[in-house]
VOPAGU-2260 file (C-alpha; in pm, 1 decimal, decimal comma):
REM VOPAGU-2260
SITE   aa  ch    i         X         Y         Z
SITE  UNK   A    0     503,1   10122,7    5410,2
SITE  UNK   A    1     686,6   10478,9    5433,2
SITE  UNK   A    2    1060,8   10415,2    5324,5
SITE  UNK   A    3    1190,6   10545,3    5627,3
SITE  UNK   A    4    1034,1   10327,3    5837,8
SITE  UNK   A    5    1147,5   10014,8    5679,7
SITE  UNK   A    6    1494,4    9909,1    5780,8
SITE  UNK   A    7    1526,1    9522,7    5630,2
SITE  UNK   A    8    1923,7    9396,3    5733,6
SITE  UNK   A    9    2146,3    9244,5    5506,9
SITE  UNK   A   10    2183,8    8992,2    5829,8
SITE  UNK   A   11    2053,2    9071,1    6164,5
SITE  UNK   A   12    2236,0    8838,3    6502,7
SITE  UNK   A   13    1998,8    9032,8    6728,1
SITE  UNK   A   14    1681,6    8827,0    6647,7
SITE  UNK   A   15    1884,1    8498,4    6676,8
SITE  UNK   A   16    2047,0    8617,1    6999,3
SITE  UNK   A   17    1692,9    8674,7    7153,8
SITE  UNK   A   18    1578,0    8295,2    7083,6
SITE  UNK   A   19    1875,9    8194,3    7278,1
SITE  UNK   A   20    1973,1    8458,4    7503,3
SITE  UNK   A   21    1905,6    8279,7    7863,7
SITE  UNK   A   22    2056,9    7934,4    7747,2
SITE  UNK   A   23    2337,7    8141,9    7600,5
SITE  UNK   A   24    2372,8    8364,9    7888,1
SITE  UNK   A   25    2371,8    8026,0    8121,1
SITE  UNK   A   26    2627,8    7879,1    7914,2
SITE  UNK   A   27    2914,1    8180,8    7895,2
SITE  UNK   A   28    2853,2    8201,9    8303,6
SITE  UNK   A   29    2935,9    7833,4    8347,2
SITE  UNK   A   30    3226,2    7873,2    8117,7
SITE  UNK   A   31    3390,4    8135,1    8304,2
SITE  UNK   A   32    3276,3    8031,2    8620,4
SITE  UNK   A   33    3514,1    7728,9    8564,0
SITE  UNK   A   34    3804,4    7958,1    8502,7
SITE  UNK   A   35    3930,4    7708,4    8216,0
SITE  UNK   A   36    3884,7    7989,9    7868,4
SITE  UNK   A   37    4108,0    7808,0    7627,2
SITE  UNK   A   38    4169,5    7487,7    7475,4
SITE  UNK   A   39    3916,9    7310,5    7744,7
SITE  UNK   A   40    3563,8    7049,7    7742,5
SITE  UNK   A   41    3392,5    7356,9    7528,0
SITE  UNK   A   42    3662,1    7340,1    7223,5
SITE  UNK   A   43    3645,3    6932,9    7272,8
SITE  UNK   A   44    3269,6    6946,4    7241,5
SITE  UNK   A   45    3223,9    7160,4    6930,5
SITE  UNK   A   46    3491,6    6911,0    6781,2
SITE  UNK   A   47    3324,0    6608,7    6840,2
SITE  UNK   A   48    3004,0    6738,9    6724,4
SITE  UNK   A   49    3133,5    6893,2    6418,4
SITE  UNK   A   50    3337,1    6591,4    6317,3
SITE  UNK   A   51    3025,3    6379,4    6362,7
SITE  UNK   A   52    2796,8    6650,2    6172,7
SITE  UNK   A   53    3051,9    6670,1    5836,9
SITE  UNK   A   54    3123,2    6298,9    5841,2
SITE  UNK   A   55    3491,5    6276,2    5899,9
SITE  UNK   A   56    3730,5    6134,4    6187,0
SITE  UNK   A   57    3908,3    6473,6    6292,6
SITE  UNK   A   58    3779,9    6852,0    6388,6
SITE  UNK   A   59    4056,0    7113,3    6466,2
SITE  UNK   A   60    3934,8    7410,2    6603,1
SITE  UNK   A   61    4135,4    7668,2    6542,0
SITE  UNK   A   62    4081,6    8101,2    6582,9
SITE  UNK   A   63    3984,2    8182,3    6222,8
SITE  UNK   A   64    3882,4    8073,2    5898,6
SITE  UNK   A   65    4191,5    8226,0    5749,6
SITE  UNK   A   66    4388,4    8073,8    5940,6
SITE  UNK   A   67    4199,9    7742,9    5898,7
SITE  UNK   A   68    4350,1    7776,9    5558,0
SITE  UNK   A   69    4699,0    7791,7    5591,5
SITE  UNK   A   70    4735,8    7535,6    5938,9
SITE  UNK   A   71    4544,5    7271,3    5689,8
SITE  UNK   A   72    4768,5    7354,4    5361,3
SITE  UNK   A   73    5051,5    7329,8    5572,5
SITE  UNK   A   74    4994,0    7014,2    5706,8
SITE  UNK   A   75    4917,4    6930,8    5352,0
SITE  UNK   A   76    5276,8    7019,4    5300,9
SITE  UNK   A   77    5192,4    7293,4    5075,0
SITE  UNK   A   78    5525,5    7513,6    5101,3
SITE  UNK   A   79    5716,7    7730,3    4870,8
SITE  UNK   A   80    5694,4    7759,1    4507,2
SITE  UNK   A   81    5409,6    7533,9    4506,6
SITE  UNK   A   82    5139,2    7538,6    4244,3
SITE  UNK   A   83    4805,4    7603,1    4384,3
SITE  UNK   A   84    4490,7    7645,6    4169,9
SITE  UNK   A   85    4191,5    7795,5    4329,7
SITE  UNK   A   86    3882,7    8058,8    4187,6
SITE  UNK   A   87    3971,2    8425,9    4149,3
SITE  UNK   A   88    3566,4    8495,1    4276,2
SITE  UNK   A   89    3606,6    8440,8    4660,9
SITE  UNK   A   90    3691,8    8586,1    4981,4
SITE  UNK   A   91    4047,1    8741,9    5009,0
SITE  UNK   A   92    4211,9    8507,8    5265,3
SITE  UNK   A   93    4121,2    8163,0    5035,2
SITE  UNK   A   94    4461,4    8262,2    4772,5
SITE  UNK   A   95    4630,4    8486,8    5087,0
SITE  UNK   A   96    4647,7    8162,0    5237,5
SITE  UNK   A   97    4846,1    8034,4    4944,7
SITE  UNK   A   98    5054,1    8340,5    4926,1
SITE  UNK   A   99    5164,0    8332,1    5302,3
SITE  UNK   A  100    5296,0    8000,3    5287,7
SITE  UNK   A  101    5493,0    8100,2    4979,4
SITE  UNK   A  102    5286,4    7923,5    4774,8
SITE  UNK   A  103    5152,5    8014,0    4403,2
SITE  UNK   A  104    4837,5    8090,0    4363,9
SITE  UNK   A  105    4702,7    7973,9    4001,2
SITE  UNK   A  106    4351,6    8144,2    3918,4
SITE  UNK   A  107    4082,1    7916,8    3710,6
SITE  UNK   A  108    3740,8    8094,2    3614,8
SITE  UNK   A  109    3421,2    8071,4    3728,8
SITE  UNK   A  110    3097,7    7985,9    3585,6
SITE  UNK   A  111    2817,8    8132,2    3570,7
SITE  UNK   A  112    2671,8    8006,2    3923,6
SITE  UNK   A  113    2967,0    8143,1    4087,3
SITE  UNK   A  114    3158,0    7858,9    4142,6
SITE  UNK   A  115    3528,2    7713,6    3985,9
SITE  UNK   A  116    3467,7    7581,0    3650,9
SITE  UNK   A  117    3554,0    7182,6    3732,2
SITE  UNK   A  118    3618,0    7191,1    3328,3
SITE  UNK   A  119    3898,0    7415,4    3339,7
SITE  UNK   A  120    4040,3    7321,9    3661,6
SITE  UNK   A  121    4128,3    6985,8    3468,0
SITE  UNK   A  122    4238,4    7167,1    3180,4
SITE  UNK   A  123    4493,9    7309,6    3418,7
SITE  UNK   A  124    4594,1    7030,6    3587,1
SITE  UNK   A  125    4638,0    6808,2    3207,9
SITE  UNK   A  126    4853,4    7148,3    3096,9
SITE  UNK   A  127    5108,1    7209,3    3406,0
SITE  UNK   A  128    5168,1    6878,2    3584,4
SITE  UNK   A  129    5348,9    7083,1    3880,5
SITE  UNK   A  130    5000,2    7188,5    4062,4
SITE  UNK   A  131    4999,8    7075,2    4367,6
SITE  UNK   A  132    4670,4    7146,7    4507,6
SITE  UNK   A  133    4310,7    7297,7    4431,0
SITE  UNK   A  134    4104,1    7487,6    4671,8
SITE  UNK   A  135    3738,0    7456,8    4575,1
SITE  UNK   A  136    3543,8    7723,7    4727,7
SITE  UNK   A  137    3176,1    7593,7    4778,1
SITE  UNK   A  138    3055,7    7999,6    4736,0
SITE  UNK   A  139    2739,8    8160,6    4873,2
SITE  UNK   A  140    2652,7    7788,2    5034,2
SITE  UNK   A  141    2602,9    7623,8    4700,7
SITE  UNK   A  142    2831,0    7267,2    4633,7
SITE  UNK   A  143    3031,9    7255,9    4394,4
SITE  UNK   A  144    3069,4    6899,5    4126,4
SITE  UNK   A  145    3298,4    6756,0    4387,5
SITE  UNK   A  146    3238,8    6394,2    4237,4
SITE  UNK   A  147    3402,5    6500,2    3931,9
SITE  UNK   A  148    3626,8    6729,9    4064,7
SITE  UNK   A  149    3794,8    6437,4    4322,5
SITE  UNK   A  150    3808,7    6218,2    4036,3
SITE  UNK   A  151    4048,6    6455,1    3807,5
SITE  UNK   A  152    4262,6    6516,4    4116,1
SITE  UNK   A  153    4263,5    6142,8    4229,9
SITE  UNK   A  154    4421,8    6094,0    3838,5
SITE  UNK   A  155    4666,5    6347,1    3829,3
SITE  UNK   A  156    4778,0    6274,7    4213,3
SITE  UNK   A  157    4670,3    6630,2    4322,4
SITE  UNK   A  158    4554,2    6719,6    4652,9
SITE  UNK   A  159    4238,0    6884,2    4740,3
SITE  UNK   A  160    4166,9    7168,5    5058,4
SITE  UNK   A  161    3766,8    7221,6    5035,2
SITE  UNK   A  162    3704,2    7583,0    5128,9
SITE  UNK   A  163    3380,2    7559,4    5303,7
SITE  UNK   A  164    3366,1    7842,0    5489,8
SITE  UNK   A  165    3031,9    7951,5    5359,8
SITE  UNK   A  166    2861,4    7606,9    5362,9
SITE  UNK   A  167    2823,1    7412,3    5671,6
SITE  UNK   A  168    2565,9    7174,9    5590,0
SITE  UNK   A  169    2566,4    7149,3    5195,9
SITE  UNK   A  170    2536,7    6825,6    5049,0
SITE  UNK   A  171    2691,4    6673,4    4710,8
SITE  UNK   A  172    2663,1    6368,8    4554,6
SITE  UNK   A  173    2933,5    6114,4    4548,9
SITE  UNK   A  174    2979,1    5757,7    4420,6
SITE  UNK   A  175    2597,4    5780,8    4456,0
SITE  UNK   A  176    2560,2    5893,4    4826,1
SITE  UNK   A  177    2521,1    6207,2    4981,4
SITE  UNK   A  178    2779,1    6363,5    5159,8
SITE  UNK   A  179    2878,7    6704,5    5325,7
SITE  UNK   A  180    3096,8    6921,6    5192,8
SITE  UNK   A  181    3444,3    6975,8    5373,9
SITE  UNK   A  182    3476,6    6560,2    5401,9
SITE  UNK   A  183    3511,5    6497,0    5047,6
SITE  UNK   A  184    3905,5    6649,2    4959,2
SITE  UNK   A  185    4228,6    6579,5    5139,7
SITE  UNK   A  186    4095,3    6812,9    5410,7
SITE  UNK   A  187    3826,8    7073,9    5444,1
SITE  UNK   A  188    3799,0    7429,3    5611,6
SITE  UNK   A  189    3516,9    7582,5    5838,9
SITE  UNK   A  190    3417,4    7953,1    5919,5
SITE  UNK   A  191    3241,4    8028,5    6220,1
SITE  UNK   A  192    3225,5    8421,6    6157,2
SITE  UNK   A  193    2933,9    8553,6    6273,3
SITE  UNK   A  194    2731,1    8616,8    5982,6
SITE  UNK   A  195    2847,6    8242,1    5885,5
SITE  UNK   A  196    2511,0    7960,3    5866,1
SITE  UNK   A  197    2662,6    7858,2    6245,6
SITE  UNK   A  198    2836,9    8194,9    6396,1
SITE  UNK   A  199    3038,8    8262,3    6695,7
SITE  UNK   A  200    3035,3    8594,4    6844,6
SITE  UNK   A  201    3402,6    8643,8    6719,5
SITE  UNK   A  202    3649,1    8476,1    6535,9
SITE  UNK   A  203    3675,9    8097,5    6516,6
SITE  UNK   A  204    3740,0    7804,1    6214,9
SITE  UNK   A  205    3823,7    7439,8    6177,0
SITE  UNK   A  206    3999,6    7265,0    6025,1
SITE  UNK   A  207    3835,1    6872,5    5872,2
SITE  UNK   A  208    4062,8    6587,3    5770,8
SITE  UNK   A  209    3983,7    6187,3    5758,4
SITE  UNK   A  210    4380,5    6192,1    5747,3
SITE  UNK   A  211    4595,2    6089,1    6145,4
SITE  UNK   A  212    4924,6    6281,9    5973,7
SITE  UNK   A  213    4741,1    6620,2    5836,3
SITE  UNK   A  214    4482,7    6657,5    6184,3
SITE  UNK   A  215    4801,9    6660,8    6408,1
SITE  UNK   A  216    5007,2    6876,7    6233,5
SITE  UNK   A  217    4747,7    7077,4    6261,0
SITE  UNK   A  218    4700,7    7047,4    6627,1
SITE  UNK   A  219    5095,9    7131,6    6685,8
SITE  UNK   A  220    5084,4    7443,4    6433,5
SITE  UNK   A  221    4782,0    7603,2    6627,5
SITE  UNK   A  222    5007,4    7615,9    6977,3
SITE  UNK   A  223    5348,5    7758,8    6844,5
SITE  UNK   A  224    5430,8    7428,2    6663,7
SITE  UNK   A  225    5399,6    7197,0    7002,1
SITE  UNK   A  226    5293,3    6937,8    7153,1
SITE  UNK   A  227    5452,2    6976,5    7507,3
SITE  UNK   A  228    5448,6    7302,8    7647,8
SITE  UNK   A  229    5737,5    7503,6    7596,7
SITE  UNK   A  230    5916,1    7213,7    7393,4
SITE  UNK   A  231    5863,6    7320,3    7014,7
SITE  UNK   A  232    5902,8    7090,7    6720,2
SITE  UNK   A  233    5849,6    7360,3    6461,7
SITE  UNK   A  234    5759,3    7708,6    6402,5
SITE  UNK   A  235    5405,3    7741,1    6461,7
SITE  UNK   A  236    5086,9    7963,4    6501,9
SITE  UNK   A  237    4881,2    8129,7    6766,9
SITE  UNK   A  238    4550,2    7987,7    6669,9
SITE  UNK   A  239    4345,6    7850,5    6915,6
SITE  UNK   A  240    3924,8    7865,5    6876,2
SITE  UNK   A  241    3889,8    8001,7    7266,3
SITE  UNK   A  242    3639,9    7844,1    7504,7
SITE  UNK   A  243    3386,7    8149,4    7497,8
SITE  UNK   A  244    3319,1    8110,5    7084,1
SITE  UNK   A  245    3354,5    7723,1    7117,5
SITE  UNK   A  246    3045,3    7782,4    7398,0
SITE  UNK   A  247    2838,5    7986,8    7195,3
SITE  UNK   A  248    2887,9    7756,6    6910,4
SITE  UNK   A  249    2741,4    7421,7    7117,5
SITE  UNK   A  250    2450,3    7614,0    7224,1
SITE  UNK   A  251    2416,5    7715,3    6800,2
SITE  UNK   A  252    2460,4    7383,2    6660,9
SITE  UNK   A  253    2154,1    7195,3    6740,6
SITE  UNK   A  254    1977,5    7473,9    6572,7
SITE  UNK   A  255    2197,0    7453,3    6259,7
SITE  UNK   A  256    1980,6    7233,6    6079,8
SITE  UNK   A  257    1648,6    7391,4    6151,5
SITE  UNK   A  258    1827,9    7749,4    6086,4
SITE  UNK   A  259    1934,0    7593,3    5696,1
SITE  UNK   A  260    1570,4    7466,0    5634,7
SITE  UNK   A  261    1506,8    7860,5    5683,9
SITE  UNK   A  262    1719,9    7980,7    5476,2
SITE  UNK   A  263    1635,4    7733,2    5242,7
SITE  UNK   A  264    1237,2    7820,9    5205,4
SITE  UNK   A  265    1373,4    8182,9    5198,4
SITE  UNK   A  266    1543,7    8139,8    4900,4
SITE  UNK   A  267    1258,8    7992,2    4750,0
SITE  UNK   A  268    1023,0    8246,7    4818,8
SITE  UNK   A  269    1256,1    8470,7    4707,1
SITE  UNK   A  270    1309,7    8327,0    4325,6
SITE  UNK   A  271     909,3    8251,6    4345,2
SITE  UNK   A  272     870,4    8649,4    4461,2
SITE  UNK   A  273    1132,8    8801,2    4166,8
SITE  UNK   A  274    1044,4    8571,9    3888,7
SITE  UNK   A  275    1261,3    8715,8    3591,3
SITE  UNK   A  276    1308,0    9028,1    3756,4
SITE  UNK   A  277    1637,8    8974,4    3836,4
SITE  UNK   A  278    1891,3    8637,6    3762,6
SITE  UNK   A  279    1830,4    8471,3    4092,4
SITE  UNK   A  280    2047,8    8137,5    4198,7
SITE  UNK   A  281    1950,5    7812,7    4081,3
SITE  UNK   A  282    2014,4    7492,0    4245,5
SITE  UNK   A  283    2116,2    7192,0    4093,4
SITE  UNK   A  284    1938,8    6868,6    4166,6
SITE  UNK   A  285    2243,3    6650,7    4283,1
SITE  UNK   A  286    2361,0    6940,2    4479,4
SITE  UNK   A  287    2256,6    7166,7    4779,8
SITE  UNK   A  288    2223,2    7512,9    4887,4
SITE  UNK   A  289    2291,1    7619,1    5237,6
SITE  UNK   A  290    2213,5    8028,1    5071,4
SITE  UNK   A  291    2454,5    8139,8    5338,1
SITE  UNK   A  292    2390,7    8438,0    5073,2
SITE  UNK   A  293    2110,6    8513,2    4854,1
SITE  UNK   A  294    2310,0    8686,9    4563,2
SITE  UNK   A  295    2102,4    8807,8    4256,1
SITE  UNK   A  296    2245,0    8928,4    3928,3
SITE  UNK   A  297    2171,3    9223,8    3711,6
SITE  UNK   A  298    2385,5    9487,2    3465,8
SITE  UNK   A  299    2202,9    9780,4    3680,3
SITE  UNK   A  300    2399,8    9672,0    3998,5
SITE  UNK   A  301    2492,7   10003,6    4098,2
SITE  UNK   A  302    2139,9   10124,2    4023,7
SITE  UNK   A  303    1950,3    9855,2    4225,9
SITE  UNK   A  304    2182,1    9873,2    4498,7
SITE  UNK   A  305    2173,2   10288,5    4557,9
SITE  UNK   A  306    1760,8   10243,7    4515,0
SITE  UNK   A  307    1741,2    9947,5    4756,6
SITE  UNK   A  308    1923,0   10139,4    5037,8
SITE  UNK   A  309    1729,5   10458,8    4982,6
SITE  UNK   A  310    1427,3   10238,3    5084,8
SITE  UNK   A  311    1581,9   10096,8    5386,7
SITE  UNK   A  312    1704,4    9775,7    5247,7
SITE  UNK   A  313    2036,8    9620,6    5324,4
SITE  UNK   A  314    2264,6    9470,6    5024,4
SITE  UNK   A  315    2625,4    9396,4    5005,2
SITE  UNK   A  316    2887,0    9355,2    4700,6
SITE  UNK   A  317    3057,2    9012,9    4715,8
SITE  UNK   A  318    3335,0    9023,5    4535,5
SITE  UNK   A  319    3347,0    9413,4    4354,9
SITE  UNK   A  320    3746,4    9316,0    4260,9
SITE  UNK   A  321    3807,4    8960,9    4188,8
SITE  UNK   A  322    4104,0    8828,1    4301,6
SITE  UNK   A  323    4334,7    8844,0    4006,9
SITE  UNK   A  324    4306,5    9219,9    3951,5
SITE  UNK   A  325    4356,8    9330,2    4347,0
SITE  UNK   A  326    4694,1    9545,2    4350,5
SITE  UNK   A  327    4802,0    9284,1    4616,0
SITE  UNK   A  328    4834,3    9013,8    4369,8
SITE  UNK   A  329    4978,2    9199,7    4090,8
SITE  UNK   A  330    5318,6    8997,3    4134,1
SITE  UNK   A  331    5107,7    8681,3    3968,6
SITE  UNK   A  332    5107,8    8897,0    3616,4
SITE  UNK   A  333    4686,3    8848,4    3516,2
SITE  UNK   A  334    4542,6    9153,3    3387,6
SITE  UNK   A  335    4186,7    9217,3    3320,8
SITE  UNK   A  336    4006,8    8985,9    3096,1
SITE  UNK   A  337    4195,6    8701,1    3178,2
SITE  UNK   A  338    3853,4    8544,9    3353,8
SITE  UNK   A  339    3570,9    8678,1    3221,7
SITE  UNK   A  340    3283,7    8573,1    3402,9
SITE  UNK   A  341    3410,6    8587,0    3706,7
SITE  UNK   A  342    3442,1    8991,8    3612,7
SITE  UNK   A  343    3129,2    8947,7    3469,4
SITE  UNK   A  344    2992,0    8866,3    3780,9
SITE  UNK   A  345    3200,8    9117,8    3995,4
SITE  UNK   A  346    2986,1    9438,1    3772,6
SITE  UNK   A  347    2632,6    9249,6    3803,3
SITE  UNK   A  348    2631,6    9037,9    4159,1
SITE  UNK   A  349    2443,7    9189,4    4460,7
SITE  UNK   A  350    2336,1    9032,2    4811,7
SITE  UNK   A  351    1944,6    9118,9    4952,2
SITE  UNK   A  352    1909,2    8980,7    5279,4
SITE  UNK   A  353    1945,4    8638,6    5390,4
SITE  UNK   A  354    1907,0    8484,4    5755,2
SITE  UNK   A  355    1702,6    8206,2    5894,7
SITE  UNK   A  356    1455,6    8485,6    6086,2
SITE  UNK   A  357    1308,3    8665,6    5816,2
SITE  UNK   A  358     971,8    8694,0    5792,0
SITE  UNK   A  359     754,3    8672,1    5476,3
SITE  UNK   A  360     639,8    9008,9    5493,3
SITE  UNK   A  361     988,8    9137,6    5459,1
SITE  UNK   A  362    1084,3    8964,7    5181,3
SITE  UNK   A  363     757,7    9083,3    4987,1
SITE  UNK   A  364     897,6    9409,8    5036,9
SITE  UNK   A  365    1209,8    9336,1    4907,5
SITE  UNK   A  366    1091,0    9147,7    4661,9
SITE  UNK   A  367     829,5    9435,7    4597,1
SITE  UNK   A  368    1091,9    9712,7    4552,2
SITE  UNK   A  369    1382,5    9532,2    4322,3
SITE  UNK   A  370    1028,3    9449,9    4068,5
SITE  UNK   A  371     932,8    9858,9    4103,1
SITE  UNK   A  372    1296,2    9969,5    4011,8
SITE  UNK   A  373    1333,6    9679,1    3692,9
SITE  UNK   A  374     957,2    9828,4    3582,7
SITE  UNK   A  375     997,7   10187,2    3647,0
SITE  UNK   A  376    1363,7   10149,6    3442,2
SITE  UNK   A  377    1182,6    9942,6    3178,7
């Protein structure tokens, strides 16, 4: 295969969207045909399934991720001044949420798999009894220890947000039986971004609580802090999921599971197919991974990546600046070397792509290439 004729995505919607285009197509007709586009039986459905799928008694849809975030710390009553510890390796908007709400964010390091060290969040928690929260981040689609982490917070009285925005469907154990992530802490969050394991076609999140008190504040802070129109208890939010996204997510979701299972072999062949060429993700045994990303390690990052794209495959950087060195968040005083790894990880991480339709063939070739750069640099 000629380089230029070999174009392998990072993520590609299009070969999804062709499996479902006529039911899809069916569905937005009948959902504007009814002239009811927000807050109506679409948003109800997608609630009720997702609330049945995580394992816990309330589903909030609301318009983002991000704002998933802040509706459920809020309705934690996360406020100002308060002590939040979360990992400085994620996406932007998990400590932004913090932030907004005038909140402090409190960075713990990662491990080496990417995700908070459970060890040092407790070491945190034993050291400043005014934390008032931890945000887990379940990264890439991989669990975190959530069994050990729930019991250090359940000691120390601490609440916990799950951020699992990047792993629908991942499984942990706990008090021996296996449960999804996002059901486990005080409340969980949900990401239905489009390159998310179940996308919308736009922007759309959710909120997961087992808690009455935390799902309706919730439901009043994503319609300008009311529940009667036009009579408002508090100061709230525009952030309703609309019916279009809510739509396009009940024709995804019976696929979800099948669409994991795919991403699940893929990863496989993957670490089968690149051996030692590379550090590829491991999995722990009491622990899934949905591999929303397949994120390999190596110190010739830069390299690998500018190689890979020259023969037509797609990569991404996720995180290049943690969290605790972004100019944004200078006000919080870290400077680098504070967490190691997780600036360890931000020189030597790279994505190759990962979605539930790639063939075999492609990932040979993948595969194929990241082996001839390692040997022809050995």
């Amino acid at each position: 295969m000629e380089a230029d004729t070999v174009k392998i995505p990072l993520f590609d919607l299009t070969r999804q969207y062709k499996e479902l285009r006529n039911e899809m197509i069916k569905k937005i007709d009948e959902t504007i045909s009814s002239g009811v586009v927000i807050m109506g039986q679409n948003v109800e459905e997608i609630e009720e399934r997702i609330a049945n799928y995580i394992g816990v008694k309330h589903a909030v849809a609301v318009g983002n991720g991000s704002d998933a975030l802040v509706l459920a710390l809020q309705s934690m009553g996360i406020g100002k001044g308060d002590k939040v510890i979360t990992t400085p390796y994620t996406f932007f908007s998990t400590a932004s949420a913090i932030t907004r709400l005038g909140g402090i964010p409190i960075f713990v390091d990662v491990g080496e798999d990417f995700n908070i060290n459970v060890d040092l969040v407790e070491k945190k928690i034993k050291s400043d009894k005014s934390i008032k929260a931890v945000i887990p981040v379940h990264l890439f689609g991989k669990s975190i220890n959530m069994e050990y982490l729930k019991s250090v917070c359940d000691r120390y009285g601490v609440k916990i947000l799950e951020d699992a925005a990047q792993s629908i469907g991942s499984e942990v154990s706990v008090g021996g039986k296996r449960v999804k992530t996002a059901s486990i802490g005080d409340a969980g969050i949900l990401s239905f971004f489009p390159t998310k394991n179940l996308g919308a076609y736009g922007d759309a999140g959710m909120v997961l609580t087992n808690s009455d008190e935390i799902a309706d504040k919730v439901r009043i802070l994503r319609v300008h802090g009311s529940h009667q129109k036009y009579v408002h208890e508090e100061i709230g939010y525009n952030s309703r999921m609309d019916e279009m996204q809510a739509a396009i997510l009940n024709v995804k979701f019976p696929h979800l599971d099948e669409w994991i299972d795919k991403r699940i072999n893929a990863a496989s062949k993957y670490s089968e197919l690149l051996g030692d060429a590379v550090v590829c993700p491991a999995v722990p045994k009491d622990r899934t991974h949905v591999f929303h990303q397949y994120v390999v390690r190596t110190e010739r990052r830069e390299e690998l990546r500018e190689y890979l794209t020259n023969e037509g495959v797609g990569t991404a950087i996720y995180y290049p600046i943690p969290l605790h060195l972004q100019q944004c968040f200078s006000f919080l005083n870290y400077k680098p070397g504070d967490f190691p790894v997780a600036e360890k990880l931000s020189k030597e991480s790279l994505a190759i792509p990962m979605f539930p339709e790639i063939t075999f063939e492609e990932q040979k070739y993948v595969a194929n290439t990241i082996k001839k750069f390692m040997e022809e640099r050995s």
